[in-house]
BAVEX-506777 format. One record per residue (C-alpha): residue in three letters; x, y, z. Coordinates in pm, 1 decimal, always signed. Layout:
BEGIN
rest, east, north, up
ALA, X, Y, Z $
...
***
This chain:
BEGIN
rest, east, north, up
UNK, +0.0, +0.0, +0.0 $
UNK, +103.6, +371.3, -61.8 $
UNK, +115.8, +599.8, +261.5 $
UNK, -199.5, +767.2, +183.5 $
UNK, -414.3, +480.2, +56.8 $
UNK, -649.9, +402.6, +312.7 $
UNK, -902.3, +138.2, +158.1 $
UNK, -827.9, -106.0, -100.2 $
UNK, -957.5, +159.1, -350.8 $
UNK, -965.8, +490.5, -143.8 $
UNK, -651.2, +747.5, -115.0 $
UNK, -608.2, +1062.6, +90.4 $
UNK, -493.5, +1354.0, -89.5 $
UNK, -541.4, +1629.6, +196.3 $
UNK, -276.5, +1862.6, +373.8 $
UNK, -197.1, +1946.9, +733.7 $
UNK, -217.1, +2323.2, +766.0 $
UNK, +49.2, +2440.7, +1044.9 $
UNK, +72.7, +2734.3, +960.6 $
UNK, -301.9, +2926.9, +1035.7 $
UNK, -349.1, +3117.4, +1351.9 $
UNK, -733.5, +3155.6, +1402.0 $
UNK, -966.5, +2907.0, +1201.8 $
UNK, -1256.9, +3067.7, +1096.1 $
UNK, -1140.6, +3378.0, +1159.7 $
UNK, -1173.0, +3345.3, +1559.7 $
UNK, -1089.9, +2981.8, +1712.3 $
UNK, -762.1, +2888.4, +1810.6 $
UNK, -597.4, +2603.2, +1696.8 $
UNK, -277.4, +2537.4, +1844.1 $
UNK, -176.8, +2203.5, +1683.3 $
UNK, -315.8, +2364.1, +1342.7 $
UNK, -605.3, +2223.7, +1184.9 $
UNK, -628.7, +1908.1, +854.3 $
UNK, -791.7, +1990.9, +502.5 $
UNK, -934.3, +1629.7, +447.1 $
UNK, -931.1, +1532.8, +83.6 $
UNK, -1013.2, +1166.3, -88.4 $
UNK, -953.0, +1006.9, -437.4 $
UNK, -1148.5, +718.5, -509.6 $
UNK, -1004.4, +502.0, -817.2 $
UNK, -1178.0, +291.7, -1027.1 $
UNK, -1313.4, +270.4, -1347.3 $
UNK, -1408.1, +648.1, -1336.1 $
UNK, -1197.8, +845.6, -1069.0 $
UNK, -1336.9, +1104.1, -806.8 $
UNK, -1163.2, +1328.0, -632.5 $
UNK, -1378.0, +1413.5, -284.2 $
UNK, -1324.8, +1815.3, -226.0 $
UNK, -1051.6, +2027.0, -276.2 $
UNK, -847.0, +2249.5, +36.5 $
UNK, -796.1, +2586.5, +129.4 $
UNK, -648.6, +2770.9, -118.4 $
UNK, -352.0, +2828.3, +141.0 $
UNK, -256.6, +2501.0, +75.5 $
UNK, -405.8, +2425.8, -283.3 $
UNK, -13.4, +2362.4, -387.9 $
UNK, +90.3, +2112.3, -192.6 $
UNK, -294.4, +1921.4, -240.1 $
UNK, -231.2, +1922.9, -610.0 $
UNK, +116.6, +1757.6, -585.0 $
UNK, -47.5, +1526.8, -336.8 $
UNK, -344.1, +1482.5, -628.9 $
UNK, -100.2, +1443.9, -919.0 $
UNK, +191.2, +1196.0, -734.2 $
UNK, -163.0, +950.3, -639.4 $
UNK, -314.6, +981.4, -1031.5 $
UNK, +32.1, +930.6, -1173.6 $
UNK, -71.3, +1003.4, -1458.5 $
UNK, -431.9, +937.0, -1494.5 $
UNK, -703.1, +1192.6, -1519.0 $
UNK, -990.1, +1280.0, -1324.7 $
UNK, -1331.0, +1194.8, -1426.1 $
UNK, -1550.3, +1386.9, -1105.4 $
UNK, -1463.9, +1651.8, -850.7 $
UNK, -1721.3, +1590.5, -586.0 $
UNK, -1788.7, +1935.6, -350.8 $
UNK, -1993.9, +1830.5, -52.6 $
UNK, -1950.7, +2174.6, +131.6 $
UNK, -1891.2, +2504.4, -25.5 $
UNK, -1737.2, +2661.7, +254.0 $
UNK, -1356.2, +2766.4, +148.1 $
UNK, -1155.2, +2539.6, +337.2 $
UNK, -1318.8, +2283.1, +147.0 $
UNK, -1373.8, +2459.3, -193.8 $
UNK, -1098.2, +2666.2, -215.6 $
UNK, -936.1, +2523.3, -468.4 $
UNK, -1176.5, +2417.3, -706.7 $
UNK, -1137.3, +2645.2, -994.4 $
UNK, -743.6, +2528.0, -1004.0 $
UNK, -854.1, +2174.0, -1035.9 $
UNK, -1115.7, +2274.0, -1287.3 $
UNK, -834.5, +2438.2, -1466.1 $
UNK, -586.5, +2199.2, -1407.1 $
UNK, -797.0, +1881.7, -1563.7 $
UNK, -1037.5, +2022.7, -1845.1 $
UNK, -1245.0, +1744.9, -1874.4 $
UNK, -1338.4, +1690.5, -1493.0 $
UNK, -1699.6, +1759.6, -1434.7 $
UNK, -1789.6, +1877.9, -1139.8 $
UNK, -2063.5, +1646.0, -934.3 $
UNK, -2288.4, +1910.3, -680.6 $
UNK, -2624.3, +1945.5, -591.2 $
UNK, -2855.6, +2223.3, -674.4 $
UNK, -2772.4, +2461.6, -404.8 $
UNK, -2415.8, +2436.0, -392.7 $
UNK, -2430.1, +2498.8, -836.6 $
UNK, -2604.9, +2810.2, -712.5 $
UNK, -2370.2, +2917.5, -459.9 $
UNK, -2041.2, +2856.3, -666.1 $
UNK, -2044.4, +3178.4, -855.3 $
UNK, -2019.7, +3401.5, -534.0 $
UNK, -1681.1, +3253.0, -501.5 $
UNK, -1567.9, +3220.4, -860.4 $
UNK, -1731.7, +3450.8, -1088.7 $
UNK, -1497.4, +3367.2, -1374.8 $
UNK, -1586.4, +2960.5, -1358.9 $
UNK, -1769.7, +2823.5, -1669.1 $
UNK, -1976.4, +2526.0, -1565.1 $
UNK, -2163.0, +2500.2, -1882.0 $
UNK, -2133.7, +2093.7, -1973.7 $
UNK, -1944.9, +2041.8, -1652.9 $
UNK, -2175.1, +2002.4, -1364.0 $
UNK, -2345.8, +1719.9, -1294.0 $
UNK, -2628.3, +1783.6, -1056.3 $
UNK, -2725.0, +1536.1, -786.7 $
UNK, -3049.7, +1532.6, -544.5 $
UNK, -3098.4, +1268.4, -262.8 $
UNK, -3051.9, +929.7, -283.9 $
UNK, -2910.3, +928.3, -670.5 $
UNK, -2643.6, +739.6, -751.7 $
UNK, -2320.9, +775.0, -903.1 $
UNK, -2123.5, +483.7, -1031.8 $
UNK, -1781.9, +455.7, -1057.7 $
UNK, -1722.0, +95.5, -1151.3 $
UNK, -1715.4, -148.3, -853.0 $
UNK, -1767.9, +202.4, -627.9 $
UNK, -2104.6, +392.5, -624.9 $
UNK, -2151.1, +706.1, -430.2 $
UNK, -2535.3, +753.7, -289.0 $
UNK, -2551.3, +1108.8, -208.4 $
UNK, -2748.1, +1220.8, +125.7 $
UNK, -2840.7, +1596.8, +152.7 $
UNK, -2749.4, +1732.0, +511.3 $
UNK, -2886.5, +2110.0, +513.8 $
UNK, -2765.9, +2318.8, +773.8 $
UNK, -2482.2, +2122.1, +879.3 $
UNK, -2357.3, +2352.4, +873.0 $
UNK, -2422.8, +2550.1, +566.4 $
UNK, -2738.6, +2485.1, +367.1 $
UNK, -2577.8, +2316.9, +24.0 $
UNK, -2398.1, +2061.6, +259.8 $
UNK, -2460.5, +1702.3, +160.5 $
UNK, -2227.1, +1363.4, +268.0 $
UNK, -2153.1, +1076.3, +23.8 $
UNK, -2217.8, +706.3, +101.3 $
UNK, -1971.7, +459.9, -104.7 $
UNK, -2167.8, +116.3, -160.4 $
UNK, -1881.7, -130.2, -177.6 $
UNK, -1657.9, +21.8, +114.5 $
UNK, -1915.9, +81.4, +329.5 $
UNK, -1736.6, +442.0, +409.0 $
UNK, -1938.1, +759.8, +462.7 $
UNK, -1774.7, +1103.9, +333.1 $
UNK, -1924.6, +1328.3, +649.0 $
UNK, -1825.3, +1667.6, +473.8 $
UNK, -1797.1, +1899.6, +856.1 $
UNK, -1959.9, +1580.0, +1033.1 $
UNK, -1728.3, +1434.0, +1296.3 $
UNK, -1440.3, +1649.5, +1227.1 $
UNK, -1202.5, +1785.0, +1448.5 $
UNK, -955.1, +2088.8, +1553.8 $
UNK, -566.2, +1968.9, +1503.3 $
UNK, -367.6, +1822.8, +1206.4 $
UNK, -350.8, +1489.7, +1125.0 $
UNK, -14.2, +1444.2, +1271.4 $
UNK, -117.4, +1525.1, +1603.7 $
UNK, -159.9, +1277.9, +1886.1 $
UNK, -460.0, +1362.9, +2133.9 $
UNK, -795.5, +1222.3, +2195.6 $
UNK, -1067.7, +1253.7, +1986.8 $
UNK, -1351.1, +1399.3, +2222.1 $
UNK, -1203.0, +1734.9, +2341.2 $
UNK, -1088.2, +1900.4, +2044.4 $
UNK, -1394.1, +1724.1, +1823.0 $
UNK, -1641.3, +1857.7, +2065.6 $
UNK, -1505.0, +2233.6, +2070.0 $
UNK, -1526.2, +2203.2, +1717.4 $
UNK, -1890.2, +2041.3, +1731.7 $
UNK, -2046.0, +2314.4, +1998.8 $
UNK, -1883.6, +2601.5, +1812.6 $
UNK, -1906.1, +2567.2, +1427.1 $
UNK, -2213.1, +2308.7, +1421.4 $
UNK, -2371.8, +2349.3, +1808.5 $
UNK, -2627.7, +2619.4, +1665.1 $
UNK, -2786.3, +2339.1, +1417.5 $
UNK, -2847.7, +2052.1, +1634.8 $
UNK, -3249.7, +1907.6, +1472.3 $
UNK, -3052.8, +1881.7, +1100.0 $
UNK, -2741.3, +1728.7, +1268.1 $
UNK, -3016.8, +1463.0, +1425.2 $
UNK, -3209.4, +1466.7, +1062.3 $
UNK, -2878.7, +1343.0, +893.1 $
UNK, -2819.5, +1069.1, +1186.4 $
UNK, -3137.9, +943.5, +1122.3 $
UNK, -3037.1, +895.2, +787.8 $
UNK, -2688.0, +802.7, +836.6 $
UNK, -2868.2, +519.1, +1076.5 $
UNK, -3014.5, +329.7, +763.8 $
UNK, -2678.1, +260.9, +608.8 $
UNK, -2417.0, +37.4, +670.2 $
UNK, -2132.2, +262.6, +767.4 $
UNK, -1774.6, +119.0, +765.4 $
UNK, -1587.1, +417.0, +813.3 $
UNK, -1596.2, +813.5, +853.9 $
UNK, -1408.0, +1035.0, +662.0 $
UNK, -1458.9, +1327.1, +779.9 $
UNK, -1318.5, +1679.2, +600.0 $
UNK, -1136.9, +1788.3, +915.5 $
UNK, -958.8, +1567.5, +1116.9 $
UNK, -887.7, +1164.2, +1139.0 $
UNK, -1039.8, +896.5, +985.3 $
UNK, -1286.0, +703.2, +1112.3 $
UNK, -1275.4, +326.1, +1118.4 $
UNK, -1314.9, +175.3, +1477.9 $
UNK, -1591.5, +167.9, +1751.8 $
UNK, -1834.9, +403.0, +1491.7 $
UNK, -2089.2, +300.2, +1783.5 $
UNK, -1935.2, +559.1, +2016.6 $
UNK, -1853.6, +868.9, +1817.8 $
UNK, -2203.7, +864.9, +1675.2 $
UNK, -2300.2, +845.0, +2051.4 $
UNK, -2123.2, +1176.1, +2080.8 $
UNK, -2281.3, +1329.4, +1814.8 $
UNK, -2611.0, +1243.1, +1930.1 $
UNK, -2552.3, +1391.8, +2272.2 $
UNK, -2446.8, +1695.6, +2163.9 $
UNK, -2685.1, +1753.5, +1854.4 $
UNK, -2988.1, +1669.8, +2146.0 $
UNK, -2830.8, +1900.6, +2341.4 $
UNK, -2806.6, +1697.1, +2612.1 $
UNK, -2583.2, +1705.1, +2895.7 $
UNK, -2253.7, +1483.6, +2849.6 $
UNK, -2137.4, +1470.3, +3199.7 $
UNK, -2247.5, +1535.0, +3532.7 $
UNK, -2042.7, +1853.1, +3654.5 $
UNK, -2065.3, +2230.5, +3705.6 $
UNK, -1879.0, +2464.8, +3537.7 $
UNK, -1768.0, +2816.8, +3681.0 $
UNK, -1721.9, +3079.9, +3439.8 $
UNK, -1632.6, +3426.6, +3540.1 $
UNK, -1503.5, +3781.2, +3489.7 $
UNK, -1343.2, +3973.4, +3740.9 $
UNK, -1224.2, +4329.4, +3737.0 $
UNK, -1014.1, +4364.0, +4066.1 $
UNK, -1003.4, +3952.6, +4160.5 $
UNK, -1304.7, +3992.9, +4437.4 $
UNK, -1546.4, +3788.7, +4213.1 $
UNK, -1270.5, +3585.2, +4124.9 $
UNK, -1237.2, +3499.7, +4422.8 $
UNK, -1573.8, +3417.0, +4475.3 $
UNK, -1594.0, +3190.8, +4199.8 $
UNK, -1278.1, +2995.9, +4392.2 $
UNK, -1450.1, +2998.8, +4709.8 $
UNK, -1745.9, +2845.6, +4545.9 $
UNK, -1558.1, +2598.0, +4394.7 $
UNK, -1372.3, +2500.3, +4704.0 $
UNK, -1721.5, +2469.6, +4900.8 $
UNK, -1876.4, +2218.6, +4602.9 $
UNK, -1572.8, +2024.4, +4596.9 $
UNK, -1614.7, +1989.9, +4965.2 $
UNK, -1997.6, +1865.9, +4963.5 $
UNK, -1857.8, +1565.8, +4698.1 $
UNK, -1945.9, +1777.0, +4370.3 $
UNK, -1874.1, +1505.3, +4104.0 $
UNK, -1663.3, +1752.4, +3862.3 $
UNK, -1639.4, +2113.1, +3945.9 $
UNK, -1467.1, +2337.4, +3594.1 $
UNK, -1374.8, +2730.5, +3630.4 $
UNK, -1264.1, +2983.2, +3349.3 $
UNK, -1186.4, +3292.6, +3354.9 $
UNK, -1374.2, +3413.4, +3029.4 $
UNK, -1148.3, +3712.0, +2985.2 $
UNK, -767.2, +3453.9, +2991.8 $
UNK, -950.9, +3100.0, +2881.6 $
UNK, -1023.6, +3027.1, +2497.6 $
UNK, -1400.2, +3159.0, +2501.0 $
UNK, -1450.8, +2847.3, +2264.9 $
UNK, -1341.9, +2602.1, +2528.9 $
UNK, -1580.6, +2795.8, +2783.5 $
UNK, -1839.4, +2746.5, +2534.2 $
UNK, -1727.7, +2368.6, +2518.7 $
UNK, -1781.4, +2334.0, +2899.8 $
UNK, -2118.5, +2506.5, +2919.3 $
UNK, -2245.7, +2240.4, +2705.1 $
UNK, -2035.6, +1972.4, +2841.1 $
UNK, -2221.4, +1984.8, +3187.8 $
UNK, -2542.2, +1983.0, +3359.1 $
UNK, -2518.9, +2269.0, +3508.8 $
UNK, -2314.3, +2643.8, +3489.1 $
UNK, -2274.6, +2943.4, +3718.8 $
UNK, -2219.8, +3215.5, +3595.3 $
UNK, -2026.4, +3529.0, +3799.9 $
UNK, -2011.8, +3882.3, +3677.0 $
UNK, -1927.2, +4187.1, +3827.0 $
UNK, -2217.7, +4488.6, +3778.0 $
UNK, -1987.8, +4733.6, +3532.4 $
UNK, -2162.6, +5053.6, +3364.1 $
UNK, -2461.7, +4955.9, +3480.2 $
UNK, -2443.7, +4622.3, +3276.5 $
UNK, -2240.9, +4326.5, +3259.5 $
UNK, -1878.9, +4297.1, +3213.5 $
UNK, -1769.1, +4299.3, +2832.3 $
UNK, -1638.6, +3901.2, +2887.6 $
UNK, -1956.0, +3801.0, +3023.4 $
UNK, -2183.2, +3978.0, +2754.9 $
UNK, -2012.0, +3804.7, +2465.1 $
UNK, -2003.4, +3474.4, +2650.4 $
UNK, -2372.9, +3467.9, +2669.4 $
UNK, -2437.7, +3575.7, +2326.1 $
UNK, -2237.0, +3264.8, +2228.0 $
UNK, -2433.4, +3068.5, +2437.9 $
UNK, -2737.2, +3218.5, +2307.6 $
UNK, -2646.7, +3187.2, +1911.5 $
UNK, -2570.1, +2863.1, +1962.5 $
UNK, -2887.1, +2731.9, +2082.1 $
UNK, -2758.9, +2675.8, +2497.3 $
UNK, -3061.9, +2511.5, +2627.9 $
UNK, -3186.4, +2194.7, +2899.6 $
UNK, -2899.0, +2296.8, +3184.4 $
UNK, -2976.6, +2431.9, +3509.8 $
UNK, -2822.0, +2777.0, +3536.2 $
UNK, -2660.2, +2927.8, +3873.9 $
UNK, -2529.7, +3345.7, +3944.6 $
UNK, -2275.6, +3526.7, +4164.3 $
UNK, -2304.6, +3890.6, +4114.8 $
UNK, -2104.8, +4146.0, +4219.2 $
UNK, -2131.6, +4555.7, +4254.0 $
UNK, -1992.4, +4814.5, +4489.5 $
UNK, -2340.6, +5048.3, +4512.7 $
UNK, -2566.7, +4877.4, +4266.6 $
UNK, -2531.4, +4533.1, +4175.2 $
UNK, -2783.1, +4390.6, +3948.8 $
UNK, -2543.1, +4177.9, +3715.5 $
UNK, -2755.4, +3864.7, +3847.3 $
UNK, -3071.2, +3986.6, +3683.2 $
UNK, -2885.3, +4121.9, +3364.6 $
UNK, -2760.3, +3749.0, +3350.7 $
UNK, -3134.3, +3604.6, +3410.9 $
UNK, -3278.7, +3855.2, +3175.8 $
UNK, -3008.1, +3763.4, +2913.9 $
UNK, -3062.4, +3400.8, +2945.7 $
UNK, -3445.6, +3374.5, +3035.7 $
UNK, -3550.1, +3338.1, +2642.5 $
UNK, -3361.3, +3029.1, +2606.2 $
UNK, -3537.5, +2649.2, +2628.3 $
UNK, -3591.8, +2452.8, +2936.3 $
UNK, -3351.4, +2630.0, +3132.1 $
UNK, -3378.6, +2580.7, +3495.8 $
UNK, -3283.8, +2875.2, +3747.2 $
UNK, -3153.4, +2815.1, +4099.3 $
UNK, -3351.8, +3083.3, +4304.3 $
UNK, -2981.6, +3140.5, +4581.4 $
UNK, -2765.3, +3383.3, +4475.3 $
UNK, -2483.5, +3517.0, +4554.8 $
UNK, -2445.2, +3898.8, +4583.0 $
UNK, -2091.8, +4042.8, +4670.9 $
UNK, -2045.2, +4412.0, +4785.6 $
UNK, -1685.5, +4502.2, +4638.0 $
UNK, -1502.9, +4184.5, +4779.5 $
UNK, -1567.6, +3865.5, +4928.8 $
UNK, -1595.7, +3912.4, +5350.1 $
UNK, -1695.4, +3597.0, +5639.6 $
UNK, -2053.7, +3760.2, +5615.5 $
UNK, -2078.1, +3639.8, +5249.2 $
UNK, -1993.1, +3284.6, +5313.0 $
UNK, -2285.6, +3166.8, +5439.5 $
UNK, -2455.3, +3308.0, +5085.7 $
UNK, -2188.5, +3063.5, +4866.7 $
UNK, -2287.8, +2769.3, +5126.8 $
UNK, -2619.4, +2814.4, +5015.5 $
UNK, -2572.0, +2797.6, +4655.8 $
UNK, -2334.4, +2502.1, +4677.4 $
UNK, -2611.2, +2345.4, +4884.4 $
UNK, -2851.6, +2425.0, +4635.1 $
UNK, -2604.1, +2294.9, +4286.8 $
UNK, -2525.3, +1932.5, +4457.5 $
UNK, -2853.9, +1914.8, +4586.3 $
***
């Protein structure tokens, strides 16, 4: 076998990218983040997606050193977005008589990004459940709207039994990296899919009726063992369900008194047998890991010093992240703080009281300037009230 062939018939063309600071344009991604790309060779030969254009030179040496020499008959997009489909007008380019195998939407979509690309004779348009035969492969095509973009759609390959995700099951971190799945899959889950949870569980009723083999996802490893419990995962999170029992503590703190608070708290719910207790402070922490944690557990406090009369910057943004992304079924806890008026609990409660089944713990805990023995008895109560 070559290095990159991964199936008797299957071959990974895709690049690490080492080199990008923010993916997206806002998460972090210290260990740098994989452009997944597949050829399929048969009879016919399909190349699944292209990369970022970033890396669009090193994919098409990859591309041309696994044809050697042969020619491309499709160049299947799944997902417009351009870490996917940057590269697509090189490869059009590059092999003149590729067509290009999409789906209604995604033919519609392609000219905002390349308004020089002539598809006339060159697309062939797909729908759900048609087939496309390659020889001894056959891709079924599934349409997956709004996971996370509306033209998405996955591939299922008949012989292999392997399921091209597109953004399904993919992950932060190159390929080269050695870490667990769940963390860095699930930051990447809550924050780039989290908002779209009923088409994530659509597509995994779908994705239930086929025999699937293997993931390949466009971020991230492959997947070919114990399928059973990353689709668990997915279904957690896309239900919006809690994954673990736990509380997580995330603050913002202009002088350290509510920081301090939050610590206290912690230290009491540790002390009552808390099962997992998690703090942040959302001003130093990677808001997307904060983000992470709020879904990860049951339940979240949230502490925020009163500042103009509102909440603290950190605090604000936090919640709107909670709130775009569709934060719901978790029992929800405060600690405010204010020197002369503070009313950063009810902000909070305001803030948060549109979103579904949310559960709020009546104790509070309401700091004047800095945390004194009088105020103890006040973050006793609420840790009574969180293991309870």
């Amino acid at each position: 076998m070559q290095n990159n062939q991964l199936t008797d018939g299957v071959y990974y063309v895709g690049v690490d990218d080492k080199d990008i600071d923010l993916f997206e344009g806002q998460y972090i991604v210290p260990n740098g983040i994989s452009y997944n790309s597949y050829v399929i060779m048969d009879e016919k030969i399909a190349v699944m997606d292209t990369v970022d254009l970033s890396k669009c030179q090193e994919w098409c040496d990859n591309l041309e050193k696994t044809l050697n020499g042969k020619e491309p008959d499709y160049l299947v997009v799944l997902h417009m977005e351009p870490d996917h489909a940057g590269s697509i007008e090189v490869f059009l380019n590059k092999y003149k008589t590729a067509k290009i195998v999409t789906n209604p939407k995604t033919l519609q979509m392609m000219p905002q990004f390349f308004e020089n690309l002539d598809l006339t004779d060159r697309a062939v348009v797909v729908n759900e459940g048609e087939n496309l035969s390659l020889g001894s492969h056959s891709l079924v095509f599934v349409m997956a709207p709004m996971v996370h973009w509306p033209e998405v759609m996955v591939a299922y390959e008949t012989k292999e039994k392997i399921l091209f995700s597109a953004d399904g099951f993919g992950k932060f971190g190159a390929l080269d990296t050695e870490e667990e799945w769940d963390c860095e899959a699930r930051r990447y889950y809550i924050n780039i899919v989290g908002k779209y949870g009923a088409p994530v569980q659509a597509l995994l009723k779908k994705a239930s009726t086929l025999d699937i083999q293997k993931i390949f996802p466009l971020h991230g490893p492959m997947l070919t063992e114990n399928l059973g419990y990353y689709i668990n995962k997915y279904d957690i999170w896309s239900s919006y369900k809690p994954e673990d029992e736990g509380i997580f503590i995330a603050f913002t703190s202009i002088y350290g008194n509510t920081k301090n608070a939050a610590y206290k708290l912690k230290e009491v719910l540790e002390q009552k047998g808390a099962p997992k207790v998690s703090i942040a402070d959302l001003a130093r922490d990677d808001m997307a890991e904060c983000v992470e944690d709020a879904f990860r557990y049951d339940r979240l406090v949230l502490a925020c010093p009163t500042y103009d009369g509102g909440l603290f910057p950190y605090m604000e943004t936090f919640i709107n992240h909670l709130k775009a992304k569709n934060y719901q079924n978790r029992t929800i806890a405060f600690i405010e703080n204010g020197s002369w008026a503070p009313i950063s609990a009810k902000k909070m409660r305001d803030e948060l009281s549109s979103l579904k089944d949310i559960r709020f713990i009546d104790e509070k805990v309401t700091i004047k300037s800095s945390v004194k023995q009088s105020d103890l008895s006040q973050i006793e109560a609420l840790a009574e009230a969180l293991v309870r």
